[in-house]
BALOBA-1460 file (C-alpha; in Angstrom, 3 decimals):
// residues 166
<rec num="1" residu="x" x="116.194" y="15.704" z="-121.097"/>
<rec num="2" residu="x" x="118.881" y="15.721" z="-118.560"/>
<rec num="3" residu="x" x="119.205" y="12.043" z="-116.501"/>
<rec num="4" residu="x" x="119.339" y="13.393" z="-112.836"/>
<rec num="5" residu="x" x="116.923" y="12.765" z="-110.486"/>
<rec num="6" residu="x" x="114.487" y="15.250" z="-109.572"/>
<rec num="7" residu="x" x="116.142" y="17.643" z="-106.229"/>
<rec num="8" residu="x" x="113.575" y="19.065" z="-104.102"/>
<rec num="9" residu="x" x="111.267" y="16.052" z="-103.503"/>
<rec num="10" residu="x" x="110.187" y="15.474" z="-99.689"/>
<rec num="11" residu="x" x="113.137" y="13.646" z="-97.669"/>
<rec num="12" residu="x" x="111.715" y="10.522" z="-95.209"/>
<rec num="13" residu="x" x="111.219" y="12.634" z="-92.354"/>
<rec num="14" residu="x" x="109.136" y="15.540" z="-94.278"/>
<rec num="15" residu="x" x="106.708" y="12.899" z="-95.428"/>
<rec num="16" residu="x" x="106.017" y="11.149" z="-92.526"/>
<rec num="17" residu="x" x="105.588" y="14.183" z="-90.623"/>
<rec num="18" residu="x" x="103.159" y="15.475" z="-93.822"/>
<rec num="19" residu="x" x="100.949" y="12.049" z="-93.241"/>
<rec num="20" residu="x" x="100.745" y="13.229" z="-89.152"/>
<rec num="21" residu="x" x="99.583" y="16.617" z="-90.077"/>
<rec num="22" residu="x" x="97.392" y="15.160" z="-92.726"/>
<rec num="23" residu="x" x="95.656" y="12.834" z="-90.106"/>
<rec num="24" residu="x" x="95.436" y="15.552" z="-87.589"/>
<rec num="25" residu="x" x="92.743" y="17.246" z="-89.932"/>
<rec num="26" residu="x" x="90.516" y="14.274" z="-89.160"/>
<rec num="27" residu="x" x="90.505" y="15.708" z="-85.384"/>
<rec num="28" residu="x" x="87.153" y="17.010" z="-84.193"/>
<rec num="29" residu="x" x="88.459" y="19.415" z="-81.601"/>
<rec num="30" residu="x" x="88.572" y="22.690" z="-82.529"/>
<rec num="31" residu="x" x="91.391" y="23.805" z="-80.581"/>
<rec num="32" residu="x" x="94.162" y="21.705" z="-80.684"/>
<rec num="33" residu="x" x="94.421" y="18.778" z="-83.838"/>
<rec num="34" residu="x" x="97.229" y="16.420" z="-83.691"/>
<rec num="35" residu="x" x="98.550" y="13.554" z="-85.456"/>
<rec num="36" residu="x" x="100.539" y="10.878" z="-85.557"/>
<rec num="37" residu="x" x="102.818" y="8.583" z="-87.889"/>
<rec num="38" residu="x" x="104.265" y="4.918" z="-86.745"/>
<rec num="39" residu="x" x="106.886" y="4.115" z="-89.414"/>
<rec num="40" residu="x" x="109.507" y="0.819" z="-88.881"/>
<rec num="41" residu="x" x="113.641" y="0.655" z="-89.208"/>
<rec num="42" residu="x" x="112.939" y="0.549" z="-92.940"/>
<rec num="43" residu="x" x="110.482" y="3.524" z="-93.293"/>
<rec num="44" residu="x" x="107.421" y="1.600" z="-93.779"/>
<rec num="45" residu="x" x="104.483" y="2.926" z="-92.114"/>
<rec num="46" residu="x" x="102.825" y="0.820" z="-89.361"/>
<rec num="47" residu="x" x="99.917" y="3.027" z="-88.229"/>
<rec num="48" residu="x" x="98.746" y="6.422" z="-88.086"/>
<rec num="49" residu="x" x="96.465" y="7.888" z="-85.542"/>
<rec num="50" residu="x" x="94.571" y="11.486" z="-84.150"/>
<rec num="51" residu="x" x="93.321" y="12.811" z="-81.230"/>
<rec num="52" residu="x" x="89.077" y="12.556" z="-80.589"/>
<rec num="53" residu="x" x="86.463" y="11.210" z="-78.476"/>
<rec num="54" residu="x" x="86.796" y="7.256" z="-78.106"/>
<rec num="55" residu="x" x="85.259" y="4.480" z="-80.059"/>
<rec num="56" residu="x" x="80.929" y="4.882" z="-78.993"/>
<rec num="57" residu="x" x="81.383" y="8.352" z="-77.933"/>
<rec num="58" residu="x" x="79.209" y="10.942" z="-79.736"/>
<rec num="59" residu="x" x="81.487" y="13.512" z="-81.318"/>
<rec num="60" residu="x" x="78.040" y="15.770" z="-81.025"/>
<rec num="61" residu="x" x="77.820" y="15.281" z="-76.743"/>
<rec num="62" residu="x" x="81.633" y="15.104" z="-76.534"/>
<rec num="63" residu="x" x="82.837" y="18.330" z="-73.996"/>
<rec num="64" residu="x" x="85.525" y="19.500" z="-76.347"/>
<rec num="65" residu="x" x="86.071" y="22.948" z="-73.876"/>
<rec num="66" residu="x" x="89.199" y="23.546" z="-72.625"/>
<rec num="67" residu="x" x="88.007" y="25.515" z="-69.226"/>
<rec num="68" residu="x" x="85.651" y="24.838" z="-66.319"/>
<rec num="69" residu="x" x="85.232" y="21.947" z="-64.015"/>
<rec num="70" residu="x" x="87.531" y="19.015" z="-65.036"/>
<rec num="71" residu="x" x="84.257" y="16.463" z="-65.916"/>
<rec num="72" residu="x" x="83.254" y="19.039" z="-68.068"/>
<rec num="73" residu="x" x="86.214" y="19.934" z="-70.137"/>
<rec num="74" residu="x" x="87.801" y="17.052" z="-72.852"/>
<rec num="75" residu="x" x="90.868" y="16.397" z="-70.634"/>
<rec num="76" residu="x" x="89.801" y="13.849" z="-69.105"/>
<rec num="77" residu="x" x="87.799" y="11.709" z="-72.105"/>
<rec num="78" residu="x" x="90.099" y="12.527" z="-75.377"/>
<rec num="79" residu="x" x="92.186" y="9.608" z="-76.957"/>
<rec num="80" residu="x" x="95.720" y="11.737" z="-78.238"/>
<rec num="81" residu="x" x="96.946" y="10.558" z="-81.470"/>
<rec num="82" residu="x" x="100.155" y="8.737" z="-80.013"/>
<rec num="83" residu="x" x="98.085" y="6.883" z="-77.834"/>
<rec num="84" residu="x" x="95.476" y="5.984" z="-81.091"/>
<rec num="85" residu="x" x="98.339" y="4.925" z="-83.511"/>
<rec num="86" residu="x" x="99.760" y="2.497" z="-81.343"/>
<rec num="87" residu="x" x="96.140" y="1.019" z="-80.404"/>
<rec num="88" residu="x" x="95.182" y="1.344" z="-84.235"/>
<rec num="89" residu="x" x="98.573" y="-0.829" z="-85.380"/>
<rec num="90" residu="x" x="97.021" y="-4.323" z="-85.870"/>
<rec num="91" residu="x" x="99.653" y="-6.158" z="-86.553"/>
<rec num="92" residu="x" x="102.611" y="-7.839" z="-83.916"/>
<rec num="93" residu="x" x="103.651" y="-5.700" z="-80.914"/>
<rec num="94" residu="x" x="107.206" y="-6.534" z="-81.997"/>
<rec num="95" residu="x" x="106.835" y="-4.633" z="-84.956"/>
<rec num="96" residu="x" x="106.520" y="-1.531" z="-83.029"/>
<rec num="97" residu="x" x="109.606" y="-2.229" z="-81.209"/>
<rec num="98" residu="x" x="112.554" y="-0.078" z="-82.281"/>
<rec num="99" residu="x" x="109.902" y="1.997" z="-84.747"/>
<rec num="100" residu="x" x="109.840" y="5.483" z="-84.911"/>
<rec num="101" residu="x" x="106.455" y="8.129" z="-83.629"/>
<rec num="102" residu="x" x="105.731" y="11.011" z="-85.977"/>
<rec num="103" residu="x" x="103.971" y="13.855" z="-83.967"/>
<rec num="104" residu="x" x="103.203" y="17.057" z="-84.708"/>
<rec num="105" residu="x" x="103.219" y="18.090" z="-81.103"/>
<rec num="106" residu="x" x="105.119" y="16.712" z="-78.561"/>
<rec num="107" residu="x" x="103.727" y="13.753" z="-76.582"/>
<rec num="108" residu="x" x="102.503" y="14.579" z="-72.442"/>
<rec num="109" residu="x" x="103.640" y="12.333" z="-69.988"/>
<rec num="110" residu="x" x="100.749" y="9.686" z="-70.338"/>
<rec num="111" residu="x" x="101.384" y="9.283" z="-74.358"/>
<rec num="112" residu="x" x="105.446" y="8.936" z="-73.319"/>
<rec num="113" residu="x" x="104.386" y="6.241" z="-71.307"/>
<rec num="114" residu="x" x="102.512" y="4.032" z="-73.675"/>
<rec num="115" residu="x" x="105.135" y="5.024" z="-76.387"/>
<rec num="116" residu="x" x="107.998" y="3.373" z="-73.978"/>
<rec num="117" residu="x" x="105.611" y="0.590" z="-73.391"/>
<rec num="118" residu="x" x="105.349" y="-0.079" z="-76.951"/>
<rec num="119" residu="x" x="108.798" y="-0.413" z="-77.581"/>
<rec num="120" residu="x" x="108.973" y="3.102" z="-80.131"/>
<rec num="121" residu="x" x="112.383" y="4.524" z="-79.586"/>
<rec num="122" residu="x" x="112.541" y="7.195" z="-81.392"/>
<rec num="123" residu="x" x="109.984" y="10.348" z="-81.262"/>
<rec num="124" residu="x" x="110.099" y="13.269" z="-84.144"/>
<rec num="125" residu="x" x="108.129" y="15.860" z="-83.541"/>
<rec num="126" residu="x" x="107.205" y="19.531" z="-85.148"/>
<rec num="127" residu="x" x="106.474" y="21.732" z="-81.567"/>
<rec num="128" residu="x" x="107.083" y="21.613" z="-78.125"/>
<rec num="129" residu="x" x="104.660" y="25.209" z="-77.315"/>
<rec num="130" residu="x" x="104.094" y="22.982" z="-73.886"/>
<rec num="131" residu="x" x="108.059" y="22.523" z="-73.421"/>
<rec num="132" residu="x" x="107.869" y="23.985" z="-69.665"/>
<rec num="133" residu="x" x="104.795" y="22.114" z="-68.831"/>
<rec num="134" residu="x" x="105.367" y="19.716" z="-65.923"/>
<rec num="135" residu="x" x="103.959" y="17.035" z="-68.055"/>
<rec num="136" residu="x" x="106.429" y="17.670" z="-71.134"/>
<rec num="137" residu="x" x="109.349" y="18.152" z="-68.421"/>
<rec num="138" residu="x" x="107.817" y="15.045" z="-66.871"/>
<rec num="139" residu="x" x="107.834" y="13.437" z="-70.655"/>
<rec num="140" residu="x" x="111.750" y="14.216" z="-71.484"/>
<rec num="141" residu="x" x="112.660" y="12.818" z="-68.146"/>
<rec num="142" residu="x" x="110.976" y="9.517" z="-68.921"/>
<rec num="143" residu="x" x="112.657" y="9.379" z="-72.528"/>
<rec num="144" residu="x" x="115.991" y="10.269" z="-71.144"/>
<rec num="145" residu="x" x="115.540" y="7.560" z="-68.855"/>
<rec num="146" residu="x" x="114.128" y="4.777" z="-70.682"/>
<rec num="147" residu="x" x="116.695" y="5.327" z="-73.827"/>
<rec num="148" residu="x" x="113.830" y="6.927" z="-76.538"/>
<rec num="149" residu="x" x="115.436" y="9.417" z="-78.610"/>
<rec num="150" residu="x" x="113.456" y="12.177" z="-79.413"/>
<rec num="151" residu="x" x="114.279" y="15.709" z="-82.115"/>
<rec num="152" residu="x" x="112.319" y="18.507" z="-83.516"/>
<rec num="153" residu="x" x="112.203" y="17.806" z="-87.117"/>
<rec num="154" residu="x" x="114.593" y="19.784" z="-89.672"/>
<rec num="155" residu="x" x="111.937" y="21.680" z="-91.204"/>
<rec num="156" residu="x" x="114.507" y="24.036" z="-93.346"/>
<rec num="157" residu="x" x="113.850" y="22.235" z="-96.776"/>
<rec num="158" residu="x" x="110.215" y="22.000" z="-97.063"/>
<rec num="159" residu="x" x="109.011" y="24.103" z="-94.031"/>
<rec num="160" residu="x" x="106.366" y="25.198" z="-96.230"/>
<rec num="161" residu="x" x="105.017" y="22.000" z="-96.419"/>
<rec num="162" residu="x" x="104.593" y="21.269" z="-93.093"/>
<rec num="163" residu="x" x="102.848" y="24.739" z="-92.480"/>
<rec num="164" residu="x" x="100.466" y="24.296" z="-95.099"/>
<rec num="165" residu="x" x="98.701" y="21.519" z="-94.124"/>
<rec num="166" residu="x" x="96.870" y="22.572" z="-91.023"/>
């Protein structure tokens, strides 16, 4: 039995980018589930979070469409996971400060805000389809501004991880 450590186990970002995917199969919308991992400087995770209906309202009566009038669609009602991790940490704002965001798509221009609010500086995320979106061009410009880092995660090693879990 040879004494090396085992080779192809999940690096830090892999995992916490596994536990956002994981939580975005708790989503109720069936067209777009995302998730979200809040892990501190020493890769402890704070929080974890998905997108759905807020606290009291009925999954069943929610309008999850993504077309038609405005009131009727879920863009103006749904909670996105950034946005529920930080409200679902419990413990001191400061711990957030300096912590990185796990996402599995990258945040709009309302989650940027409330991630640069909560003192995150750092944002890893798995897809930007939205990239030319004014609120994604809106969201990098805000980053860039207010000195939060942000990458697509290195998916080379265990891509087929990431894919996997829907």
């Amino acid at each position: 039995m040879s004494g090396e450590k085992r080779k192809d186990y999940l690096g830090w970002d892999e995992y916490f980018m596994a536990i956002a995917k994981l939580s975005a199969m708790r989503s109720k919308d069936p067209s777009t589930q995302v998730g979200a991992c809040i892990v501190s400087n020493d890769n402890r995770i704070l929080s974890i979070g998905y997108n759905g209906a807020p606290n009291g309202f009925d999954d069943e009566s929610f309008p999850w469409g993504r077309e038609g009038e405005n009131l009727d669609t879920k863009y103006p009602y749904v909670c996105h996971a950034e946005m529920n991790a930080i409200l679902n940490y419990r413990g001191s704002k400061k711990d957030l400060e300096h912590a990185k965001i796990y996402v599995d798509l990258f945040p709009c221009n309302e989650c940027a805000k409330i991630i640069i609010q909560s003192g995150i500086k750092e944002v890893i995320y798995l897809s930007d389809k939205y990239a030319t979106s004014e609120n994604n061009i809106a969201s990098r410009k805000l980053f860039d501004e207010c000195g939060v880092k942000y990458s697509k995660i290195n998916t080379d090693n265990h891509r087929e991880i990431l894919i996997e879990i829907k």
